[in-house]
Structures are given as C-alpha cells and as structure tokens.
N, C-alpha and C positions, 0 to 999 in steps of 0.2 A: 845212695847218696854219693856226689863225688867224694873225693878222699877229703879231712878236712885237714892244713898242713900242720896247726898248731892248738893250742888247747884252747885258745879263746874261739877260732871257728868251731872247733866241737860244741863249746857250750851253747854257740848261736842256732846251732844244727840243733842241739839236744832242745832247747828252748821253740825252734820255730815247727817240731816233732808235738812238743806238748800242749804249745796251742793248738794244732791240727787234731789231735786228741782229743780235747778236752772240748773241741767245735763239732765233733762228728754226734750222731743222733747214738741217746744214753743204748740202746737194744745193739745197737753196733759195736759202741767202747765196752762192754759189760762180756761180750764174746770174745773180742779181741783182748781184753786185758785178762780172762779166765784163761784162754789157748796158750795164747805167746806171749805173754808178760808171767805169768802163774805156772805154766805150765800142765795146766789141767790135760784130760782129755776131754774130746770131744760130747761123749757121753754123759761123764761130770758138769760139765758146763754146760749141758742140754736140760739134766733134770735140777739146779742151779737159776736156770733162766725159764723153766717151768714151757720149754722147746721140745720140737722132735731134733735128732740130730743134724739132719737137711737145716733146719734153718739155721743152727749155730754155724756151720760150716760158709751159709749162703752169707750172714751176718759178717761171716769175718773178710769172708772175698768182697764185699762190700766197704767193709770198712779201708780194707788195702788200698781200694780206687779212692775212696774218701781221700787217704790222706797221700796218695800220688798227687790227687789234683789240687792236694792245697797246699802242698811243699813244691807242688812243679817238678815231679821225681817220677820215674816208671815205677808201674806196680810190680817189677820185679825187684827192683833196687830197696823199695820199700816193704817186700817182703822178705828181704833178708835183713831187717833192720833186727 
C-alpha cells in the first residue's frame, strides 16, 4: 500500500483491507487468516481446513491476488501487508 500520511488515511486503508477480506471466497480468508493473521503454519492450517498442504498455500496466493485486485494494490505490496 502507498504510505498513508495520517491516521485517518490508515483507518481508510485498514477499513477498505477488511472489506476486501471479508468479500474473498470463506476457503481463501480461512487460510489466509490461519498463516498471516494467526500465524499458524502451514501444516496447522492444512489439517484445520481438513487440506493437503498444496492447497492452503495455493489458497493463500489466491487470496493475495483477491485482495490486490480489489484494493487496486500489487500482490506484492499486499503481501507484505
């Protein structure tokens, strides 16, 4: 995300983050939020979502583009959110 200058742009940021969230398909947010929200690992989060690990992984690089293309951000920039 660009930089945001002031604490009101973060919360528009933080807010237009968790609509994107919360619009992505539940098998995507449910991997993404065990990895990098939780901090799980991947294997956690595979036998969790009842997955082999391939999918949780494929699930979350999934979801990155999800919410690139509805914040309008690279899937890099949104990987290091």
């Amino acid at each position: 995300m660009p930089a945001a200058s002031s604490p009101q742009e973060w919360a528009i940021r933080k807010s237009e983050f968790d609509r994107a969230l919360m619009a992505m398909p539940e098998t995507y947010r449910d991997a993404y939020k065990l990895v990098i929200e939780d901090g799980q690992s991947y294997d956690v989060a595979a036998d969790k979502c009842n997955v082999a690990v391939g999918t949780v992984k494929s699930r979350i690089s999934r979801a990155r583009h999800f919410l690139a293309a509805q914040m309008g951000e690279t899937v890099s920039t949104v990987a290091s959110i």
